[in-house]
C-alpha positions as CSV (number, residue, x, y, z in Angstrom):
1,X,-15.1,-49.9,79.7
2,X,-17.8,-49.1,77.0
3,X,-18.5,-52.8,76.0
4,X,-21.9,-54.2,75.5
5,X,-23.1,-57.2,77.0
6,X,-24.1,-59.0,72.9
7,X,-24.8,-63.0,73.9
8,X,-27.9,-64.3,74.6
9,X,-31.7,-62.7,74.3
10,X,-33.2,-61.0,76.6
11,X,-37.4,-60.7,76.7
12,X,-39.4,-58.9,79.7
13,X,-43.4,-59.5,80.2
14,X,-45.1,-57.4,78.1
15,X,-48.7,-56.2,78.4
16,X,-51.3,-57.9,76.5
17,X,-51.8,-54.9,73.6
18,X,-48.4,-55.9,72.8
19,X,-47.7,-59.4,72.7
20,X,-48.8,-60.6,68.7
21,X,-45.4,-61.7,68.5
22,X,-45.8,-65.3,65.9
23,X,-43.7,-67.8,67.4
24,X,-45.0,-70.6,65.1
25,X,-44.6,-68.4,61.9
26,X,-41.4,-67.3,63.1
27,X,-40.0,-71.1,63.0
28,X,-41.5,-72.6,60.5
29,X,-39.4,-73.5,57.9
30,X,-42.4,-72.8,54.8
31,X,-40.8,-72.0,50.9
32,X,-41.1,-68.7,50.1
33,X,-44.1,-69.3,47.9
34,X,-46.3,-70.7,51.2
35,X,-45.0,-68.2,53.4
36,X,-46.2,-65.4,50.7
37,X,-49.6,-67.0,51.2
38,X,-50.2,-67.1,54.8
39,X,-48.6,-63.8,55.3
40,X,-52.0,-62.1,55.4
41,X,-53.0,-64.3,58.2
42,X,-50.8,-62.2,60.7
43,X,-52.3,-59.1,61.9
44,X,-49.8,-55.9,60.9
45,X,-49.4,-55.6,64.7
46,X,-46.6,-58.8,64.5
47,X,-43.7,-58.7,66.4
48,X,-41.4,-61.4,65.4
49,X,-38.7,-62.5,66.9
50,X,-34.6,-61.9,65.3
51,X,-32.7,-65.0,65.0
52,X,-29.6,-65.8,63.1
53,X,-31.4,-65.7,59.4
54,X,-34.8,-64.2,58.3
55,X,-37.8,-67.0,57.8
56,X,-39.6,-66.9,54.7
57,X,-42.7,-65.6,56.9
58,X,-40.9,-62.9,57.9
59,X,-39.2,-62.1,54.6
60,X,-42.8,-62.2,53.4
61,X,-44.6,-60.0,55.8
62,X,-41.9,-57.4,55.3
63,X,-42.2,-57.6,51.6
64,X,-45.8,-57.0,51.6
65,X,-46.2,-54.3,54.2
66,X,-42.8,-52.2,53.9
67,X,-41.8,-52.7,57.2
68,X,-41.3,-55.5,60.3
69,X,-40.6,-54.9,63.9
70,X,-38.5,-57.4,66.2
71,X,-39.3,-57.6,69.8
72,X,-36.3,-56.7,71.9
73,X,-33.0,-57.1,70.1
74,X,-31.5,-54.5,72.8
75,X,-31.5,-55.2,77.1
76,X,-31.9,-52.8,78.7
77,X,-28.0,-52.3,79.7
78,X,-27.2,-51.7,76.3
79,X,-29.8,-49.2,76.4
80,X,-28.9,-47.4,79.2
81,X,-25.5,-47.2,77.8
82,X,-25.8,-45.7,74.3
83,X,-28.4,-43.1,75.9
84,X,-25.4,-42.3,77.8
85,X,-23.4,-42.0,75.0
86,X,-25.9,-39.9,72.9
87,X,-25.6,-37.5,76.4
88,X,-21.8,-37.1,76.1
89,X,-22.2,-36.2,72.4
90,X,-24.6,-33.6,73.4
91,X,-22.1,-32.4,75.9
92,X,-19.4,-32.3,73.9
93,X,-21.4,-30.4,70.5
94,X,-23.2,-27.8,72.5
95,X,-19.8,-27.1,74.4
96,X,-18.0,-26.8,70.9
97,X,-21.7,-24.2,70.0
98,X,-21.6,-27.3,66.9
99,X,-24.3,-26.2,64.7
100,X,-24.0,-29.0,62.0
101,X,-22.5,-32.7,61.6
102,X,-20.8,-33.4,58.3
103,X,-22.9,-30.8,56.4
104,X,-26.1,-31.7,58.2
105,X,-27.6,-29.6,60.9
106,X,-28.6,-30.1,64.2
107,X,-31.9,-29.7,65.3
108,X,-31.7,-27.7,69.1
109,X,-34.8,-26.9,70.7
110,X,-35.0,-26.3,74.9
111,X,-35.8,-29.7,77.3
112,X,-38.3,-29.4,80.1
113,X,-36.3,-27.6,82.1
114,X,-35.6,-24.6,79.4
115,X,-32.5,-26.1,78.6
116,X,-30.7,-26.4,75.4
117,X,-31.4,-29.9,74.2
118,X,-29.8,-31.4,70.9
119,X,-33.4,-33.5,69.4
120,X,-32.0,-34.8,65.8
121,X,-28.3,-36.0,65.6
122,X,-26.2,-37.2,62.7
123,X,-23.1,-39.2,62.6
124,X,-23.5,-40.4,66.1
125,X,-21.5,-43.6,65.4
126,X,-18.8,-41.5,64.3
127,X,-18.2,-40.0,67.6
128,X,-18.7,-42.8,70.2
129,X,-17.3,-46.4,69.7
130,X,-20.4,-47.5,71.8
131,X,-22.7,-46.5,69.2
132,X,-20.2,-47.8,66.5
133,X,-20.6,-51.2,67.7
134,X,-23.8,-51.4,68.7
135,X,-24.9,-51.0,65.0
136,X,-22.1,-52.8,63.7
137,X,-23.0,-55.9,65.9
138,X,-23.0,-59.8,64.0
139,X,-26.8,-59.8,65.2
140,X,-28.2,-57.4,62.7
141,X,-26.3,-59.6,59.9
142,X,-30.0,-61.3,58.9
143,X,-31.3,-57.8,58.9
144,X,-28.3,-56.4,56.7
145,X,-29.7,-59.3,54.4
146,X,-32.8,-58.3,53.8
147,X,-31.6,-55.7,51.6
148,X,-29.0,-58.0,49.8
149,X,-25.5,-59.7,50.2
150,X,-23.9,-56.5,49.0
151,X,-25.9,-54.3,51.4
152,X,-23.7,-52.2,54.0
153,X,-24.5,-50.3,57.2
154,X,-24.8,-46.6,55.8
155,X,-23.4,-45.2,59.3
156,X,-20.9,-42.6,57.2
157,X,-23.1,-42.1,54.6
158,X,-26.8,-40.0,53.6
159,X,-27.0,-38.6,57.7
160,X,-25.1,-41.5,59.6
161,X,-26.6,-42.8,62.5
162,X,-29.0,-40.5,63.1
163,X,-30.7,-39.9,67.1
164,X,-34.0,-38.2,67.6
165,X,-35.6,-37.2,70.8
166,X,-38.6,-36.5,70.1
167,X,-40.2,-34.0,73.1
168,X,-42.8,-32.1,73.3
169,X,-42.3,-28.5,75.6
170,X,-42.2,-25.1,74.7
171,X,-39.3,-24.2,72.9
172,X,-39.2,-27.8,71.2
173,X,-37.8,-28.0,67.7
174,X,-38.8,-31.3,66.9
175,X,-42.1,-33.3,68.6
176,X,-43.2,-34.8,65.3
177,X,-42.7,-35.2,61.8
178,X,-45.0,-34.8,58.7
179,X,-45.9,-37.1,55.7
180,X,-42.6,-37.8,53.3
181,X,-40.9,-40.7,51.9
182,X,-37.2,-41.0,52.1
183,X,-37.0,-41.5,48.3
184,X,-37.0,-37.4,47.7
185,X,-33.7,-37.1,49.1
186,X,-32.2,-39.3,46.0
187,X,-34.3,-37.2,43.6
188,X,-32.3,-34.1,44.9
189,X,-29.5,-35.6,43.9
190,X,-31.0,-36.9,40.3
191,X,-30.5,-40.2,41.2
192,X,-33.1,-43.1,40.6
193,X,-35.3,-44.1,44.0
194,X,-33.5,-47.6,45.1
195,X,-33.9,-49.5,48.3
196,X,-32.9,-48.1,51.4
197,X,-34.3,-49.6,54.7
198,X,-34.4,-47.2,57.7
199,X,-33.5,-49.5,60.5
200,X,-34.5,-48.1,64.3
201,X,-33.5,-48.7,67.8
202,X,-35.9,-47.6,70.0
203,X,-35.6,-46.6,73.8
204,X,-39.1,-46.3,75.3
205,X,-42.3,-47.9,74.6
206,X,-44.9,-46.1,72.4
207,X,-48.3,-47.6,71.9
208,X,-50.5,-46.0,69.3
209,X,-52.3,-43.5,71.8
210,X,-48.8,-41.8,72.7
211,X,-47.4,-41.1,69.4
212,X,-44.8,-42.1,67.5
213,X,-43.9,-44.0,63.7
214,X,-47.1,-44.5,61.6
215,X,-46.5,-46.0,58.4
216,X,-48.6,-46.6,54.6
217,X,-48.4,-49.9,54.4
218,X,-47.7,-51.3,51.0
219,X,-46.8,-47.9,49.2
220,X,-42.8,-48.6,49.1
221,X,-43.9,-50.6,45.8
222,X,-45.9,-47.2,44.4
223,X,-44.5,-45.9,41.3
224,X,-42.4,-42.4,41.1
225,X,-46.0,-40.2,40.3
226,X,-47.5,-41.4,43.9
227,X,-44.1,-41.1,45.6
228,X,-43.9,-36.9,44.2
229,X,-47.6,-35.9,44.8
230,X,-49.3,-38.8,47.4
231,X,-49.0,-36.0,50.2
232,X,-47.4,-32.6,50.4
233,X,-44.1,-33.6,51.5
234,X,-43.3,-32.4,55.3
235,X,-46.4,-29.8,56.2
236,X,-49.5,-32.5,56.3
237,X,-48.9,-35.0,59.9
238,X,-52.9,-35.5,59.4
239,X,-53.7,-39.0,60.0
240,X,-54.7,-41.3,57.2
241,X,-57.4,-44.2,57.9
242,X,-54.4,-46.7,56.2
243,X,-51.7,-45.9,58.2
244,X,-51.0,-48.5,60.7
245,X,-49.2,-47.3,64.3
246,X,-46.0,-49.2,64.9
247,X,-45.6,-50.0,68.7
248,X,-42.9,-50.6,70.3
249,X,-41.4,-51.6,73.3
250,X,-37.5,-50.8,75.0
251,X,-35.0,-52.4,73.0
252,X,-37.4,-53.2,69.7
253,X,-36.0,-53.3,66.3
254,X,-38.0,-51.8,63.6
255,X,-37.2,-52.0,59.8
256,X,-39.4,-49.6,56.9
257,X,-38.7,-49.3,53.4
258,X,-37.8,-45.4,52.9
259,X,-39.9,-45.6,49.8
260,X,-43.1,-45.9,52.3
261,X,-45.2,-43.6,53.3
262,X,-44.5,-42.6,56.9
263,X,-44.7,-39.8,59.6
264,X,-44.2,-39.7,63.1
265,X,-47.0,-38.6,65.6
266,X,-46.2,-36.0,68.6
267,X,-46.9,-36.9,71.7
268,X,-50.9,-36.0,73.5
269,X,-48.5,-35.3,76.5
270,X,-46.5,-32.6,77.2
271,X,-42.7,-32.7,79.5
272,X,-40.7,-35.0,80.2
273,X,-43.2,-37.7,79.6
274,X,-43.7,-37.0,75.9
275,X,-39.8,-38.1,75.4
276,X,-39.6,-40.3,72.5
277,X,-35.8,-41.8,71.8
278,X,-35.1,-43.7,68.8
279,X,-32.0,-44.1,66.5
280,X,-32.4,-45.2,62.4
281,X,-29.1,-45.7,60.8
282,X,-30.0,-46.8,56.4
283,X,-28.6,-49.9,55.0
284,X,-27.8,-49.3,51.7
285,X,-26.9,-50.8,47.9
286,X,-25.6,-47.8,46.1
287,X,-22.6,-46.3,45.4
288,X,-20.3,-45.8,48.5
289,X,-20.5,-42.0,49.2
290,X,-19.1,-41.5,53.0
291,X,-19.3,-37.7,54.4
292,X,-16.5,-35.8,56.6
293,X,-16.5,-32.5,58.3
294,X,-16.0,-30.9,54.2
295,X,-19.2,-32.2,53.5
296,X,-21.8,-29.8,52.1
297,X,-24.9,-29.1,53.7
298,X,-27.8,-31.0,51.0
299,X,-30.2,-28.1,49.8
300,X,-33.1,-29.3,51.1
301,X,-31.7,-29.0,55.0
302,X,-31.8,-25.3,54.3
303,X,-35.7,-25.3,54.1
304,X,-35.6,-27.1,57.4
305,X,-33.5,-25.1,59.1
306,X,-35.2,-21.3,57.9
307,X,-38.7,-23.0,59.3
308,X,-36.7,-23.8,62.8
309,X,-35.3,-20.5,62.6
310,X,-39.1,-18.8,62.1
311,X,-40.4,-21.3,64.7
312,X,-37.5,-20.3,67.0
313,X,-37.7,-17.2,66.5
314,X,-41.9,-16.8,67.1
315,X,-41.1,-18.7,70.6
316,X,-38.7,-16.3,71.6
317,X,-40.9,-13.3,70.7
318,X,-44.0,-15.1,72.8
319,X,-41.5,-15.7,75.8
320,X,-40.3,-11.5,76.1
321,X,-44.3,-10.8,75.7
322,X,-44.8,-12.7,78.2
323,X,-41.9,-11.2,80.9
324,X,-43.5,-8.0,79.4
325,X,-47.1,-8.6,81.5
């Protein structure tokens, strides 16, 4: 029928590594000024709990650090369904040879099997209802929130709801992810850095040795010189002795100020097991500025897509050298 099952909480054992999740802190109904103070108390490994509004704690924590994970806002039903939704888009785009989403490409690399195999997506709430309402859904309310009374879901706006599948084979166009703050993509557009929070849906559990989102914490509240020249946007993925791994478990929410620092880590394993699924849809405060299929393609995707055209294109030379011995 395409619903999702939406009452209730669902919660699985988890192993030890990942189980700082602060029940106390999360109920404790402290003013804002207290919960500021005891924030530092919780180790940046916290994984709260989402109820029906924020606590002060975790308004706090997320304040300080740029970024808050909730344990298990998704069962796994609801996972199993959008992955199967995110398949039939696949279907569907690589059937119509779809090479971009309203104006913004699609990254295709090869799966395990030396299959094409769509690995960024855009819009993906546009094109299946389950997706629609699974981001839409009352229970992210608090989270909408955090950003302000006026905030929206931006799933028609910047890229949508975006899907990455993170893999790591040969042929792969997208295992991992440099340094970069989401706050250059407003200065392409001469518009003033504001808040945006990327908020993720992730599908498998990543722990700090198998890659995956690490974050700067603190430096969404760095000023405009730090935000240009911190890193070299994109081309450095070296890790820095601040960044902090966020783990995750199936069905976790994650929220990070797109100010932050961040990258995401490839995977130490290579095929099927290196699969990394996650979804990040922005909640937004500016002006409303949806996209269609007459959208134009943002200048900086074109960088992106000549380097997966070079990168493609040295894979394909490797592979006839190869047939060629």
């Amino acid at each position: 029928s395409g619903e999702l099952p939406i009452n209730g909480f669902h919660r699985t054992p988890e192993p030890p590594s990942m189980t700082a999740v602060a029940e106390s802190y999360a109920t404790t109904p402290d003013l804002d000024t207290l919960a500021a103070s005891r924030v530092d108390e919780l180790p940046l490994a916290t994984r709260f709990q989402l109820g029906a509004e924020l606590t002060p704690i975790q308004r706090a924590f997320f304040d300080k650090h740029g970024f808050i994970v909730f344990a298990q806002v998704a069962t796994a039903a609801e996972i199993d369904a959008l992955d199967l939704a995110v398949r039939g888009i696949q279907d569907r785009w690589l059937a119509e040879g779809r090479k971009k989403v309203f104006g913004i490409p699609l990254f295709v690399g090869r799966d395990h099997e030396g299959q094409p195999f769509i690995q960024r997506f855009a819009f993906t709430s546009c094109f299946s209802d389950v997706l629609r309402d699974f981001v839409l859904d009352a229970r992210f309310e608090p989270v909408r929130r955090l950003v302000g009374e006026d905030a929206r879901v931006g799933h028609r706006e910047k890229d949508g709801l975006v899907v990455n599948r993170n893999l790591n084979v040969p042929g792969t166009q997208y295992k991992s992810l440099g340094w970069h703050t989401d706050g250059l993509r407003d200065l392409f557009y001469l518009r003033q850095i504001g808040p945006q929070l990327n908020v993720g849906f992730h599908f498998d559990k990543t722990t700090k040795a198998t890659g995956g989102l690490r974050i700067l914490p603190g430096t969404h509240k760095q000023g405009i010189w730090k935000t240009l020249t911190h890193k070299p946007y994109f081309v450095d993925n070296t890790p820095d002795p601040a960044e902090i791994a966020v783990e995750t478990m199936p069905g976790d929410l994650t929220v990070h100020d797109g100010r932050a620092w961040h990258r995401v880590e490839p995977s130490p394993f290579v095929g099927p097991e290196s699969l990394r699924r996650t979804m990040y849809v922005p909640y937004l405060t500016d002006a409303y500025q949806p996209k269609d299929e007459s959208s134009k393609t943002p200048p900086y995707h074109y960088l992106g897509m000549a380097a997966r055209r070079v990168k493609r294109a040295r894979f394909e030379l490797r592979e006839r050298l190869k047939a060629r011995r």
